[in-house]
N, C-alpha and C positions, 0 to 999 in steps of 0.2 A: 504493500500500500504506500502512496507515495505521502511524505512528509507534510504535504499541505491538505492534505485527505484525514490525513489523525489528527491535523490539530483541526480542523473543525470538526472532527467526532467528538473529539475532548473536549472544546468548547459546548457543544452540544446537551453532554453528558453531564457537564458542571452546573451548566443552566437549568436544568432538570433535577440535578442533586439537592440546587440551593431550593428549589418548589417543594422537592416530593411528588403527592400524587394532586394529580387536576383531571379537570374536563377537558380543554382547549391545551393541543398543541404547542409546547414551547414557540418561539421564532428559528428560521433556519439560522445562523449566524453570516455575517456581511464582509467577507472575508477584503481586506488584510483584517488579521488578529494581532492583540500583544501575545507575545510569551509570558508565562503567568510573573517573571522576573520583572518585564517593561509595565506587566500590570499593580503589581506591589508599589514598583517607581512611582508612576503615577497618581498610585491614591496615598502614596506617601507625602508628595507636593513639593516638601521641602527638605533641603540640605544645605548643610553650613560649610562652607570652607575655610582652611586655616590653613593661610599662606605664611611660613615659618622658615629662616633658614640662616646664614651669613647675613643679608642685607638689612636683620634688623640692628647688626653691630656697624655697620657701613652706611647707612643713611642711603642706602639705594634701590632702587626700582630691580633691576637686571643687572646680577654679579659678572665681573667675567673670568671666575675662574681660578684668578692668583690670589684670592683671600686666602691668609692665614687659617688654618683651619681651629686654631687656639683661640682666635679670637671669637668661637660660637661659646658662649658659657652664661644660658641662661638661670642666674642663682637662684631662682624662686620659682623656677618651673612647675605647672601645676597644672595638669592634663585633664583630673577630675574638675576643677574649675572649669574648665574647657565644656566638659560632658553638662556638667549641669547647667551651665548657664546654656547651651544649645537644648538639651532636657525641658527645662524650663520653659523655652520661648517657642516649642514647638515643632522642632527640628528632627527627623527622623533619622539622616544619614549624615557622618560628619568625613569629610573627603580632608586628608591630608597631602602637603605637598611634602613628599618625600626625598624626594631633590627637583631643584628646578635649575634653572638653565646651570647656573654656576657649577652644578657638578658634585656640589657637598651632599651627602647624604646623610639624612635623619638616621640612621642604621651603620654599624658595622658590617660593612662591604668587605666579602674577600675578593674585588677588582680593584680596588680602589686606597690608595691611601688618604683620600681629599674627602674624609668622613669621619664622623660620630667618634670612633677611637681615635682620632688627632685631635680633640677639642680639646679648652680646657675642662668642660663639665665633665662632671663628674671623673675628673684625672682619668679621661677617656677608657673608662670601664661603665657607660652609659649606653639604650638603646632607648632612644625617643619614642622611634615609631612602635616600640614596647607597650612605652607608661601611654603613650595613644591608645592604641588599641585595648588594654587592660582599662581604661578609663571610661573607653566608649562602651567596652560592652557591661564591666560594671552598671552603668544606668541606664543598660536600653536600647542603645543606639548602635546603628547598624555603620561599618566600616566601608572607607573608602581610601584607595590612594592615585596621587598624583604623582608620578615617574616625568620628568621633560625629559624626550625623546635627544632633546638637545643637550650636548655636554662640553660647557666650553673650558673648561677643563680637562676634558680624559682626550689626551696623544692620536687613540683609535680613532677620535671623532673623523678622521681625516683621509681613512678608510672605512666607504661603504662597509664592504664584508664583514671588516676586521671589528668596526663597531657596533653592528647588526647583532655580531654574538655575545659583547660587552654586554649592551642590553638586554639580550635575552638573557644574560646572566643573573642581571643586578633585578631581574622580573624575578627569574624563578627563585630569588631570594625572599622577596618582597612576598610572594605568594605560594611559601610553601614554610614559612616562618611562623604566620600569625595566624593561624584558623580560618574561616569563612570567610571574605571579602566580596563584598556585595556589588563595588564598583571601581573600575581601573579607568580614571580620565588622562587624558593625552588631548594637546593643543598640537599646534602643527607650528610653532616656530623651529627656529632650525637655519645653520651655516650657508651660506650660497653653494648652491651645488650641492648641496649633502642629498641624497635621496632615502628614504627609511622604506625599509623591508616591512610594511607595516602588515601584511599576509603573515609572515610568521609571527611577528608580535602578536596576533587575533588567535592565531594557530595554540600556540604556547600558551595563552590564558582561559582558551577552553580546554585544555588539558590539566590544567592545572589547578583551577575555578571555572570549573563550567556555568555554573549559576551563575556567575558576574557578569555585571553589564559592564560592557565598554564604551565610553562616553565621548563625544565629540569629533576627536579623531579617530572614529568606531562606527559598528554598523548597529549598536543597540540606544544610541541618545545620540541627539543632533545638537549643533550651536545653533542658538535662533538668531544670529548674523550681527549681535553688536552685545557691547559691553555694560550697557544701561540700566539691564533688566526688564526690556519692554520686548513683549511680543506682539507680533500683527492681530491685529484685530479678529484675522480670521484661519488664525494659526492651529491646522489641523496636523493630526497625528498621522495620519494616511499621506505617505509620500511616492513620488517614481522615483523610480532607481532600477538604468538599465530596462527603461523601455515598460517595468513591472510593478506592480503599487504593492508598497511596503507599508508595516507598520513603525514609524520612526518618528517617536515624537520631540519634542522641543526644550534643549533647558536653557532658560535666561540664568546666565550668572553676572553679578555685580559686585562692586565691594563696598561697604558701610561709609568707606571713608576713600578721599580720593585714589587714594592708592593701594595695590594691593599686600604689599607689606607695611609693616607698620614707621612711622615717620613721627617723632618728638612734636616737629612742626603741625604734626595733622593729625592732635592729640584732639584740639576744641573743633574740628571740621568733618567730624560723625554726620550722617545725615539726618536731619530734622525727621519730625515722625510722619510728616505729611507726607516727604519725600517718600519715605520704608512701604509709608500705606499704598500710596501711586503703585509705587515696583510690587506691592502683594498682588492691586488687582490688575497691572496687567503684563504679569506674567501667572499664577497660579489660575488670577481670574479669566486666564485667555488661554486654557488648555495645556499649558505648561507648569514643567516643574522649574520650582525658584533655587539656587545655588546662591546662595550670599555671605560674601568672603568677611568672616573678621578676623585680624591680624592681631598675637598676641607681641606684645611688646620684649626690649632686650632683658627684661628678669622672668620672661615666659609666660605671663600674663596678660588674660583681655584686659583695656581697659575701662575706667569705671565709667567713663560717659560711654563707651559700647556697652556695656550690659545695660544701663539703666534705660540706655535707648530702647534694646530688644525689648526689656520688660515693659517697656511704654506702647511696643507696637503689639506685644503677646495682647496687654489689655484690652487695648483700644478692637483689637479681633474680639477676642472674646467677647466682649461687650455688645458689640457689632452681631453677631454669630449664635451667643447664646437664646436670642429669642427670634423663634420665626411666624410670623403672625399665619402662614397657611398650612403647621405641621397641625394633623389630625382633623384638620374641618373638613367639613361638607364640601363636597367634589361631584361634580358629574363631567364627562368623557363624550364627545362625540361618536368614537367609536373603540369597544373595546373586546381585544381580542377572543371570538366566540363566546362574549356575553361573561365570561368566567371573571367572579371576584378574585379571582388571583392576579389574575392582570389591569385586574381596573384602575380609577387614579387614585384610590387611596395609598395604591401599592406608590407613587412618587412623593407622598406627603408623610410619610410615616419614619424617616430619617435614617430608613436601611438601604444604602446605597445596591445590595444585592438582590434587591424586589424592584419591580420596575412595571409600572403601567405602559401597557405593548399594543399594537390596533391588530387589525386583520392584516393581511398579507400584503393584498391589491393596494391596501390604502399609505397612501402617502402623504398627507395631510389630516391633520385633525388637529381638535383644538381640547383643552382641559378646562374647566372652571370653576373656580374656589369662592366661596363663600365665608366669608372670615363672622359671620353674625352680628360685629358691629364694625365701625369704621374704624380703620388703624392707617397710621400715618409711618410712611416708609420710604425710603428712598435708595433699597440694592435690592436689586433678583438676582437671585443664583437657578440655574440649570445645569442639569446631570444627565449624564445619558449612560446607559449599563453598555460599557463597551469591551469586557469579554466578548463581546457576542458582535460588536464592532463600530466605528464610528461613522452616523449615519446622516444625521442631522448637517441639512446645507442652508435652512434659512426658516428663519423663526421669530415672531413677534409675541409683545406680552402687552396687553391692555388692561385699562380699568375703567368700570362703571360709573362714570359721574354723568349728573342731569340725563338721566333716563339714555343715555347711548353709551358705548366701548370707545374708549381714548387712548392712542397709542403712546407706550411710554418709551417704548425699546426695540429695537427693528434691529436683530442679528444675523450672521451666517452660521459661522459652525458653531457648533456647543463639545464636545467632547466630554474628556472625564470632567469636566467645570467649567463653566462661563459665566461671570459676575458681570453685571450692570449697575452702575451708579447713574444716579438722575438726581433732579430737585426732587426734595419733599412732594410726596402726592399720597393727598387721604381718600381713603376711599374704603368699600365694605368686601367688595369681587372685585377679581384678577382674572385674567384670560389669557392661557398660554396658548398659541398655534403655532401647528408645526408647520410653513410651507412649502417647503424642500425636502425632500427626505432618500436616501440615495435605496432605502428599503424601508419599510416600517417600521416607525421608528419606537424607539425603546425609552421614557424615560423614569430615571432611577433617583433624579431628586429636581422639585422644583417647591423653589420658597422666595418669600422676600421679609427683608431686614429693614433696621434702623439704623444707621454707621452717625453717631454723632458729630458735631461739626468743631 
C-alpha cells in the first residue's frame, strides 16, 4: 500500500476513534495531511528560542570565529529559570542555539576544540546543552536544537565533503546525547560558495530522531519569509512543492528585543506588550506557529524586563481567552452532516478542538448561528478547523445581528488550525459564521468570540 494510502487510512481511523460509534459517516479526509509530529506542532502554537553563545561576552550580533573560547563563563547560569519562565508564559517547545555561526559549541565536541570544555565555566568540565535539556524536561517542555550549518570557525568549513561529515558528526552528537528531540532548526546562512549536503543532514536525523521535525531549512516547518513575526493574512499550511501539494506549515520567528542575542544596550528596548500582542495575533492568529527568541544575558540569565514583559503578554491572553461569550449556547447549522448530533454545531462550541461540526459531502458552504441569550460586547473571533482530516476552508465571513439584519464584521480566506480577528467593539446577542469557500466540507472544531481589553 503506498504511503499516502495509510496515512489517510490512519487519519480516517483517528477520526472515528476520537467519535466512537455514530449514525452519519465520519468525513473522507482532504489530503495533504500533517504527520501526527506537524500536528502536535501546530496545536502547540508556541516556542521560545534562546539564542546563547560567545557574543553575549563580545557585544555582537555574528561571531567570526576567533573568540577566545574562555571568554564564555556565564557565573549565574540558570536553565531552570529559562524553563519556567517559558512554562509560565505559555511556551510548549524551547529550541536552543547550540552553536551558531561562530563555531562555539554549547557541548563538549569530540570535533572540535572551539567549545564548552575550553570555556572558563565551569573550568570546562561543563555541558550547557545538559543543564538545557535537564531543565526543559524537568517542567514540561519539549526540546529543540539549533546547529548553524555555518562554521566560521572549523578549517573543514572550506571543504564541501570534508565538512559535510564535521557536521554530520557534531548532529549525531547532539542527537544521540540527550533523549527525544522534538525539533532540529537550520537557517540557511553560510560562506560564498559553501554548498550543504542538506539530503544527508534530513537522512541522519531521521535515523537518528525520526519523530523530529526539521524546521526551516527542512521539509517538516517552513520560514514565513521575514523576521517580524507577521504572517500573511492568508497563510495556509497546504503548500506545492515539486509540482505536489504538501502539508508544510508556517513559523514566524522574532526576537523580544532588537536583537537576537542579548546587548547591555538593548536591556530597556524589550518590546512593548502591544507590540508581543500584534506578533501573537498575526502569527498564531494566522495559522502559524510563533518562535520568539529571548536572549539570556553574560551571567546566563533572562532579563527582568523580559520576563515581566512575557508575564504581561501571558495575562493580557489569558484575560483575553478565558471567557468566550459562544462556548455552550444555542446553535443551529445550516447543514449538518446526516442530521447526526455528533456532528452538529455544538460539537464547534464546546472547547474540544477534536469534535468538530462537519456538513454533508456535496456541501460547500454553510453557515453556523449562535445565540448568546443576551447581548455581549466583543471585539476577536477565533476559528478552528479539525485539520487531521485537512485544511479546507478558502473563504469565510462572520456576522452579527443588529437592527433586525446580519452585519458583516470579518471577511477571511483561510482558517487552518486558528485564525483570530480583531475589530472594534461590536455588541450584539447572535453571530453568524459562513463558510464560503471550502476546498471539501468543511470541518469546524472551534468557533468563538472574545473581549481583548484595550
Amino acid at each position: 500500500m503506498r504511503k499516502s494510502t495509510l496515512l489517510l487510512a490512519g487519519s480516517l481511523a483517528l477520526a472515528g476513534a476520537m467519535r466512537g460509534t455514530f449514525a452519519a459517516e465520519p468525513p473522507a479526509p482532504c489530503a495533504p495531511l500533517p504527520t501526527p509530529e506537524q500536528l502536535a506542532w501546530q496545536r502547540d502554537e508556541l516556542s521560545l528560542f534562546v539564542h546563547f553563545t560567545v557574543n553575549a561576552f563580545t557585544d555582537r550580533e555574528w561571531g567570526d570565529g576567533t573568540e577566545d573560547p574562555a571568554i564564555f563563563n556565564p557565573t549565574q547560569l540558570d536553565c531552570e529559570q529559562w524553563a519556567r519562565v517559558a512554562k509560565d508564559a505559555g511556551f510548549k517547545l524551547v529550541i536552543l542555539t547550540t552553536k551558531h555561526h561562530d563555531g562555539f559549541c554549547l557541548f563538549p565536541s569530540d570535533y572540535t576544540d572551539h567549545d564548552i570544555a575550553s570555556a572558563a565555566w565551569k573550568d570546562g568540565q561543563g555541558d550547557l546543552v545538559r543543564e538545557f535539556v535537564d531543565a526543559c524536561r524537568k517542567h514540561g517542555l519539549k526540546v529543540g536544537f539549533y546547529l548553524s550549518p555555518w562554521d566560521r570557525h572549523e578549517p573543514k568549513y572550506a571543504d564541501n565533503a570534508a565538512y559535510d561529515e564535521h557536521f554530520r558528526n557534531q548532529l549525531t552528537e547532539l542527537l544521540t546525547r540527550y533523549g527525544a528531540i522534538s525539533e532540529v532548526w537550520f537557517d540557511g546562512a553560510g560562506g560564498e560558495g559553501h554548498v550543504y549536503d542538506w539530503q544527508s543532514y534530513y537522512a541522519l536525523i531521521r535515523k537518528l530522531q525520526p519523530k523530529a521535525l526539521i524546521a526551516i531549512c527542512g521539509p517538516d516547518i517552513r520560514w514565513v519569509g521575514n523576521e517580524d513575526g507577521f504572517a500573511r493574512e492568508d497563510e495556509s499550511s497546504v503548500q506545492m512543492r515539486d509540482g505536489q501539494e504538501i502539508w508544510y506549515p508556517a513559523e514566524c520567528d522574532v526576537s523580544i528585543r532588537p536583537g537576537w542575542f542579548w546587548h547591555k544596550q538593548q536591556d530597556d528596548q524589550v518590546k512593548s506588550l502591544e507590540h508581543l500582542l500584534d506578533i501573537y495575533y498575526r502569527s498564531v492568529g494566522r495559522n502559524s506557529g510563533l518562535l520568539l527568541n529571548v536572549p539570556p544575558n553574560d551571567k546566563g540569565l533572562f532579563g527582568e524586563l523580559d520576563i515581566q514583559r512575557l508575564k504581561e503578554w501571558r495575562a493580557a491572553l489569558d484575560r483575553t481567552f478565558a471567557t468566550d461569550f459562544a462556548a455552550g449556547k444555542s446553535a443551529v447549522a445550516s447543514n449538518v452532516r446526516g442530521g447526526d448530533d455528533a456532528f452538529g454545531p455544538a460539537q464547534a462550541l464546546d472547547g474540544d478542538i477534536d469534535t468538530y461540526w462537519a456538513t454533508d459531502d456535496e456541501a460547500r458552504t454553510a453557515s453556523l448561528e449562535v445565540d448568546f441569550g443576551a447581548p455581549a460586547t466583543f471585539n476577536v473571533s477565533r476559528v478552528q478547523e479539525f485539520i487531521p482530516l485537512g485544511e479546507r476552508v478558502r473563504g469565510y465571513t462572520i456576522e452579527v445581528w443588529q437592527d433586525g439584519a446580519w452585519k458583516e464584521i470579518v471577511k477571511g480566506t483561510t482558517v487552518g488550525h486558528k485564525k483570530l480577528e480583531r475589530f472594534p467593539d461590536v455588541t450584539a446577542q447572535k453571530v453568524r459564521l459562513t463558510i464560503t469557500d471550502s476546498r471539501a466540507c468543511p470541518l469546524i472544531a472551534g468557533f468563538g468570540v472574545h473581549y481583548a481589553s484595550r
